[in-house]
C-alpha positions as CSV (number, residue, x, y, z in Angstrom):
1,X,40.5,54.9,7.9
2,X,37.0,56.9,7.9
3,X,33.8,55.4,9.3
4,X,30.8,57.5,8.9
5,X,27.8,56.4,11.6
6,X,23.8,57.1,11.2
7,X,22.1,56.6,14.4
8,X,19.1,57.9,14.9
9,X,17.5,55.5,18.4
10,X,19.3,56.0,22.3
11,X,19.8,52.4,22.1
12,X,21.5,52.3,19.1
13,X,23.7,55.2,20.1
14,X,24.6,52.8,23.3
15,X,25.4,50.1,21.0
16,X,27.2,52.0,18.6
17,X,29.8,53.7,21.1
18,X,30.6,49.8,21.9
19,X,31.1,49.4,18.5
20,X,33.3,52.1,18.3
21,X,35.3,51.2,21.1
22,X,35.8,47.4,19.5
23,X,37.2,48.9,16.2
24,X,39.5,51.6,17.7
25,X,40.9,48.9,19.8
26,X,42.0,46.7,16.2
27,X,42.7,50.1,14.6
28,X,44.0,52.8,16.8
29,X,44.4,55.4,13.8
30,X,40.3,55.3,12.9
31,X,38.9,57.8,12.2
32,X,34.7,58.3,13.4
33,X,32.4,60.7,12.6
34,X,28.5,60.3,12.4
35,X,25.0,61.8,12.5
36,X,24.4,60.2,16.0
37,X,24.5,60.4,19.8
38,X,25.8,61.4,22.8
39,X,27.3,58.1,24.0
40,X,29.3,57.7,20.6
41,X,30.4,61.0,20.8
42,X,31.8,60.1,24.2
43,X,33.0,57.3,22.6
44,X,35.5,59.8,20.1
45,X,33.5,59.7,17.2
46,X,32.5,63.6,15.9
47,X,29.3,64.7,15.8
48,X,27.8,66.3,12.8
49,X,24.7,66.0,13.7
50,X,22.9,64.8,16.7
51,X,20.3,62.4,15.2
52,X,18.9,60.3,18.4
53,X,17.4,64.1,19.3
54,X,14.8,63.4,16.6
55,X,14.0,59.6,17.4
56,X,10.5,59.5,17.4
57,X,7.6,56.7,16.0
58,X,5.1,56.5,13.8
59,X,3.8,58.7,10.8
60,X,2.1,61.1,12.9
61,X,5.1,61.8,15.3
62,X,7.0,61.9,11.8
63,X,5.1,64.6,9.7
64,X,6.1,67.6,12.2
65,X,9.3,67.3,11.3
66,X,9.1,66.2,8.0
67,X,11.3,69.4,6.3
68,X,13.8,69.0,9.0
69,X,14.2,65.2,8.0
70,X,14.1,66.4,4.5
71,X,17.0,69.1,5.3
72,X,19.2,66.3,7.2
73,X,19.5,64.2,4.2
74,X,20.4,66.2,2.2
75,X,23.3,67.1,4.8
76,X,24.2,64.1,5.3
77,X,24.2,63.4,1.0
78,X,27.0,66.8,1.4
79,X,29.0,65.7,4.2
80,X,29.7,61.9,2.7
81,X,30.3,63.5,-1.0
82,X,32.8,66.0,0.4
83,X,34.0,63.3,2.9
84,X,34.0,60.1,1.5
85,X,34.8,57.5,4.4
86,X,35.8,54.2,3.8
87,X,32.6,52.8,4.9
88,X,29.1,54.1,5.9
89,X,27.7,52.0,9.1
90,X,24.0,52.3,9.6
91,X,22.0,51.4,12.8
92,X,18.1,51.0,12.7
93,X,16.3,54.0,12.1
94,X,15.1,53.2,9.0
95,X,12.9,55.9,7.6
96,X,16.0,58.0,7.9
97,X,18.2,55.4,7.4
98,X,17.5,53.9,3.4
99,X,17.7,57.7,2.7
100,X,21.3,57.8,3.6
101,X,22.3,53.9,2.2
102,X,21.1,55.3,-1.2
103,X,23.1,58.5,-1.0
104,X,25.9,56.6,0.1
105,X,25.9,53.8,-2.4
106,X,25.7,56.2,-5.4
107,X,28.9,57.5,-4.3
108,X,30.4,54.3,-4.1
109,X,30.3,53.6,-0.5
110,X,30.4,50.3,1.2
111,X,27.1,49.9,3.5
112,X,26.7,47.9,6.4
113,X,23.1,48.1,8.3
114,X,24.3,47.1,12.1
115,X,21.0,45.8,13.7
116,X,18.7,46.1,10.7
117,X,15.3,47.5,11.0
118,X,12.8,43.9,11.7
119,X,12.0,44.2,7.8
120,X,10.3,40.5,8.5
121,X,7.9,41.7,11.0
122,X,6.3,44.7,9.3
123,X,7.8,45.9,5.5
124,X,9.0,42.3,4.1
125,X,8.2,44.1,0.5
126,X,11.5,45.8,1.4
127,X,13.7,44.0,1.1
128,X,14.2,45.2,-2.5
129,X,15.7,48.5,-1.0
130,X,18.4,46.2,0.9
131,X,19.6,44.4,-1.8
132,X,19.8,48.1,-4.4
133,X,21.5,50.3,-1.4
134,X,23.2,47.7,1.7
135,X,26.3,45.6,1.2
136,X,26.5,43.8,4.1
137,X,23.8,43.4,7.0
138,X,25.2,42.7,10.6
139,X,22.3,40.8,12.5
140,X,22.0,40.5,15.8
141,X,19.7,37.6,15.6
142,X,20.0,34.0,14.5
143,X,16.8,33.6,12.6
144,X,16.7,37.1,10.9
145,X,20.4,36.0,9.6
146,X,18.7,33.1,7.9
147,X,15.8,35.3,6.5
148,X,18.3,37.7,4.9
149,X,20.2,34.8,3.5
150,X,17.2,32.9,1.9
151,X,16.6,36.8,-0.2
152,X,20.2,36.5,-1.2
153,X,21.7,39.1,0.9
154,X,25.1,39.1,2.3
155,X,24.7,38.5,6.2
156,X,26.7,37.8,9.3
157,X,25.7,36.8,12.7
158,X,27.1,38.7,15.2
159,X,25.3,38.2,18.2
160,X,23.5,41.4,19.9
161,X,25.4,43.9,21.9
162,X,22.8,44.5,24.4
163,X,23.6,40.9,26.2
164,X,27.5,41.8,26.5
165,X,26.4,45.5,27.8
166,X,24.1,43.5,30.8
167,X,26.6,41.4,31.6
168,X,29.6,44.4,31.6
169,X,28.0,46.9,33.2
170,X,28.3,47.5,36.5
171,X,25.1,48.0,38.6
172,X,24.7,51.0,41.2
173,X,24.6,48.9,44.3
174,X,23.1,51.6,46.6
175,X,20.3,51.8,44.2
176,X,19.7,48.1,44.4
177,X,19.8,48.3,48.1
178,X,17.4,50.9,48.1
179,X,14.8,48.9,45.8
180,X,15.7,45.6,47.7
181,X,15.4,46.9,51.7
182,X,12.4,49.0,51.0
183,X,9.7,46.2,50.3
184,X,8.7,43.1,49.6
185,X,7.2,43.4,46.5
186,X,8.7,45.1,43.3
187,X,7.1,45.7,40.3
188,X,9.4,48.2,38.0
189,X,7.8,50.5,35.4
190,X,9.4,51.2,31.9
191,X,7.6,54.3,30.4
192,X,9.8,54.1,27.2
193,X,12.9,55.8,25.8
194,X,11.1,58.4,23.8
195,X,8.7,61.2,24.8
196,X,5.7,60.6,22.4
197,X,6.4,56.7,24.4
198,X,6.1,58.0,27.9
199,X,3.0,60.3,26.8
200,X,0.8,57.4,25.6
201,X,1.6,54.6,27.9
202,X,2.5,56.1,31.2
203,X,-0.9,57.4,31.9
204,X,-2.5,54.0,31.2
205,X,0.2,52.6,33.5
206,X,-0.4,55.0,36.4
207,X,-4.2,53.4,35.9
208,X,-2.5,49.6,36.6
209,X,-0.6,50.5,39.0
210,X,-3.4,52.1,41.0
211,X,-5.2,48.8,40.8
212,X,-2.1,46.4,42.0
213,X,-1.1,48.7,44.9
214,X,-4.5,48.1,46.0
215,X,-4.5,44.2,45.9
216,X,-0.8,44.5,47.3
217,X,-0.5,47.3,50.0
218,X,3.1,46.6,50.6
219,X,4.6,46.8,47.0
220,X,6.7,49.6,45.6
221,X,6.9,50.8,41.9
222,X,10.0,52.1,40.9
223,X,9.7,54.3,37.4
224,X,12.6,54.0,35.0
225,X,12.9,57.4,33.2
226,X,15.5,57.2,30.0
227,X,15.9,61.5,30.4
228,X,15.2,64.7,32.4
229,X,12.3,65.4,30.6
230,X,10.9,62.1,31.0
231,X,10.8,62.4,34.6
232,X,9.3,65.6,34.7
233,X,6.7,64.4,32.0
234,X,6.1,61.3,34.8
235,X,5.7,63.6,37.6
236,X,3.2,65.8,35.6
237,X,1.1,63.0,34.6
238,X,1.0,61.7,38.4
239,X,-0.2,65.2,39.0
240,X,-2.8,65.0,37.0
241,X,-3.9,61.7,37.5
242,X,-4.2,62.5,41.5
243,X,-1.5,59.7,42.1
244,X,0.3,61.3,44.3
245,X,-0.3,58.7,47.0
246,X,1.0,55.8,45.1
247,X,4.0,54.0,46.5
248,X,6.0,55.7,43.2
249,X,9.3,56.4,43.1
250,X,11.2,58.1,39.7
251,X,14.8,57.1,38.8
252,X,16.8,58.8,36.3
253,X,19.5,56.4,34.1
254,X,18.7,53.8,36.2
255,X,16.7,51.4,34.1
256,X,19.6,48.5,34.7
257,X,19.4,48.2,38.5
258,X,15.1,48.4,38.4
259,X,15.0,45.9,36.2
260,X,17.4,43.8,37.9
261,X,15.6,44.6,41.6
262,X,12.1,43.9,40.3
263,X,10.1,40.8,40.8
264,X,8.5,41.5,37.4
265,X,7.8,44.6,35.3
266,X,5.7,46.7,33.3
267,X,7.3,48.2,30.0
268,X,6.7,49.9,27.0
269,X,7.6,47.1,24.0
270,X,10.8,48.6,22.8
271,X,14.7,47.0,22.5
272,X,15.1,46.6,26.4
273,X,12.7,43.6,26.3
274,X,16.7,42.2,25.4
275,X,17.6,43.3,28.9
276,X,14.4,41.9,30.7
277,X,15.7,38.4,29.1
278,X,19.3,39.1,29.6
279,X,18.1,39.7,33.5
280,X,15.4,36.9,33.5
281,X,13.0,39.3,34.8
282,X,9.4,38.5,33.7
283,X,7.5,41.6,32.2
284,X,4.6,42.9,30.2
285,X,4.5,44.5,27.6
286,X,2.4,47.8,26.9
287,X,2.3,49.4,23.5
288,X,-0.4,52.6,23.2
289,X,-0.6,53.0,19.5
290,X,-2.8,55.2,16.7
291,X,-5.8,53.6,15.0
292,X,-4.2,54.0,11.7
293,X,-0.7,52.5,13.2
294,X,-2.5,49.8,15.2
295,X,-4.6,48.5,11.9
296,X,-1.5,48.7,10.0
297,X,0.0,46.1,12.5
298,X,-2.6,43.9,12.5
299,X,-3.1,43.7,8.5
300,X,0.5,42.4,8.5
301,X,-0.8,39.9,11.4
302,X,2.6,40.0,13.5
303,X,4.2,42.1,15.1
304,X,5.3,45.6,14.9
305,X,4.2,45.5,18.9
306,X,5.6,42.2,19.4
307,X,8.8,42.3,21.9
308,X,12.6,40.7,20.5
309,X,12.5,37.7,22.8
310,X,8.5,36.5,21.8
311,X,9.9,36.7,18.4
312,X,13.1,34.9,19.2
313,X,11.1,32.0,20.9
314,X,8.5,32.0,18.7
315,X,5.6,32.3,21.0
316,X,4.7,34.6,23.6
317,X,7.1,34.1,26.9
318,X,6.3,37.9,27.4
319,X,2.5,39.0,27.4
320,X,1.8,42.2,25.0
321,X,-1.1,43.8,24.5
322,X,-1.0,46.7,21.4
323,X,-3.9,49.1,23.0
324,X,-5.8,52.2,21.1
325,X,-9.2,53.7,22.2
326,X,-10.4,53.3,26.2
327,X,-7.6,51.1,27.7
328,X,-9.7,49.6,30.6
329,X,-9.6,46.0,29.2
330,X,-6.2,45.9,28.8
331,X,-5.5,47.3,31.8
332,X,-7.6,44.7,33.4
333,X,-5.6,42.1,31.4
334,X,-2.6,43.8,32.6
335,X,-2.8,43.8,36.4
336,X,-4.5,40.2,36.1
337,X,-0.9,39.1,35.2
338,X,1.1,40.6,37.0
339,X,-1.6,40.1,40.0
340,X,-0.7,36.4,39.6
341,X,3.4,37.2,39.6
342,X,3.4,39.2,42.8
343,X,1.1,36.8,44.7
344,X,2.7,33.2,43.3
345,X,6.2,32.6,43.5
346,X,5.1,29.5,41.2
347,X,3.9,31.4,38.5
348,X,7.1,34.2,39.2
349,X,9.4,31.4,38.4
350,X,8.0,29.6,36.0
351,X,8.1,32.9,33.8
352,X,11.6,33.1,34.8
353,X,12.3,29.9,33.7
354,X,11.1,30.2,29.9
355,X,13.8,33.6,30.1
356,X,16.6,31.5,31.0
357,X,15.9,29.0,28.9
358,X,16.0,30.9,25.9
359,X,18.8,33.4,26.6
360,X,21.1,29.7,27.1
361,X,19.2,28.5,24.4
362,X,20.0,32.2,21.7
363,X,22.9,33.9,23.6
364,X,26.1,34.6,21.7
365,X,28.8,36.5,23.8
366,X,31.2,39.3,22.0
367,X,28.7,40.7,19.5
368,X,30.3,44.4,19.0
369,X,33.3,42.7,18.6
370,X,32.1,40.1,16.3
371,X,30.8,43.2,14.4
372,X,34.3,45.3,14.7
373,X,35.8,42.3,12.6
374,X,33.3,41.8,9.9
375,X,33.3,45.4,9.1
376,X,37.2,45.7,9.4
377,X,37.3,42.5,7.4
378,X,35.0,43.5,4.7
379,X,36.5,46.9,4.1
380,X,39.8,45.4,3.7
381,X,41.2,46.7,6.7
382,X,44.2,45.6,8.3
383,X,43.7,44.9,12.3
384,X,46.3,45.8,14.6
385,X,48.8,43.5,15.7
386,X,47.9,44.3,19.0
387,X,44.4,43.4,18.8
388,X,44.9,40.1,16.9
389,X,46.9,38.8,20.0
């Protein structure tokens, strides 16, 4: 059995190697291959191409590498002719991703989209290009499964994987005894997982941060960088901005145990607002943004900003604020927030609270397993003996 993976975000590589894991478990003779990631290549699955080096947002960001896009499917439209797996599985992405479904289903393919792009939120009008080109979608959240099905698409529920991956990892506990001993007051920082992410928001951060470690002299502000690079963007930026004397402190891979340390954070909107609910750690939500992106968003009224769990909930239990232009009011906004969280425990819990109630309220456990059998299921596929006991 050959599955063929397209994974173009970090998180989705994460997921995916999960994923992988799940199905190699019910059928030890799988074969993986993908245009994907590192973790899924640590996983076992081949790698002919590393996609999530080429995740970035936004036409703008998109446009430079428009011919090498261009060159990649048609790649990819090679390697699944000559290959023919018995499935293709898809994962976000989209912009790359409806390239490769229709290559895939005029060959005859089965397609499953794993954590579908939020079609809902921002492109409803595409919907059309799910039912021509996907099979089968595997949602990872309860209402998008009943917005798929009222379109007549063929959807299951699987739960998301990034709840299972909280609650299975294991934390670096010197790192959290770090954070913990070293002040009263925590407020973690979440530049983004991408580099044109940490180049738009961390500078407006730096300018929040400045403010609140003046109203609280004895805080600390742990920054969670995703890569290398990252970091050495942060520390540049610092440079520049003459913050050298900030109470700052750079982690590499260690967004996890910041998140679990911190009173209450700061972060880029992005799929970790999943771990800030699995964690119950209150947070706002920074997204810097073109003109011509940030108009866009607010034509289709929601949400192309708006974090997972405001949209799970169905009102704001995270504060956002989409910013273009001079970001002084929002920063204002900003550090009036999370003012109130460091100085009330009240307020600090009572955010809390709406987090736990709606991770007890959404939470399904077992989601990349859930997934591992509806794909091994709707292939056909037998599952191991082994794994069925």
């Amino acid at each position: 059995m050959h599955l063929f993976f397209s994974v173009g975000e970090p998180s989705g590589d994460q997921h995916t190697a999960h994923l992988i894991e799940e199905i190699r478990t019910r059928r030890p003779d799988a074969r993986f291959s993908a245009f994907g990631g590192p973790e899924m290549q640590a996983a076992g699955c081949h790698l002919e191409v590393r996609l999530t080096d080429y995740a970035v947002m936004g036409i703008l960001n998109v446009l430079p590498l428009i011919f090498k896009f261009i060159q990649l499917i048609r790649q990819v439209g090679a390697y699944l002719e000559q290959e023919r797996p018995d499935a293709v599985i898809l994962v976000d992405f989209p912009g790359f991703n409806w390239w490769v479904a229709k290559k895939a289903k005029a060959l005859g393919i089965p397609v499953f989209y794993y954590l579908p792009p939020q079609l809902w939120a921002w492109a409803p009008w595409r919907i059309r290009r799910v039912r021509k080109n996907v099979d089968y979608i595997l949602s990872g959240l309860q209402f998008e499964k009943q917005w798929y099905e009222s379109r007549g698409i063929n959807v299951d529920y699987i739960g998301h994987p990034f709840f299972d991956e909280v609650v299975s990892r294991k934390l670096q506990q010197d790192t959290l005894t770090e954070l913990k001993q070293s002040a009263p007051q925590i407020l973690g920082v979440l530049p983004g997982s991408r580099t044109n992410e940490v180049t738009r928001n961390f500078p407006v951060m730096l300018q929040t941060i400045r403010r609140l470690s003046q109203q609280f002299p004895d805080a600390i502000f742990p920054i969670a960088c995703y890569r290398e690079a990252h970091l050495e963007l942060c520390q540049n930026f610092i440079r520049e901005q003459q913050a050298e004397d900030l109470p700052l402190k750079l982690y590499l891979k260690q967004t996890p145990e910041i998140i679990e340390a911190a009173d209450c954070c700061l972060m880029v909107s992005g799929s970790v607002s999943l771990e800030m609910l699995a964690r119950k750690t209150p947070a706002v939500v920074l997204y810097r943004s073109h003109w011509g992106m940030y108009f866009l968003g607010q034509l289709l009224i929601t949400c192309k900003y708006m974090s997972l769990p405001n949209l799970i909930a169905g009102r704001e239990i995270m504060p956002e604020f989409p910013s273009v232009g001079n970001p002084n009011k929002v920063v204002t906004q900003m550090s009036t927030i999370l003012a109130e969280w460091l100085s009330s425990p009240l307020a600090l819990e009572r955010a809390g609270s709406e987090l736990t109630s709606l991770y007890n309220e959404t939470v399904i456990p077992g989601a990349s397993a859930h997934a591992a059998e509806a794909i091994l299921s709707h292939t056909g596929a037998q599952i191991s003996s082994k794994a069925a006991a």
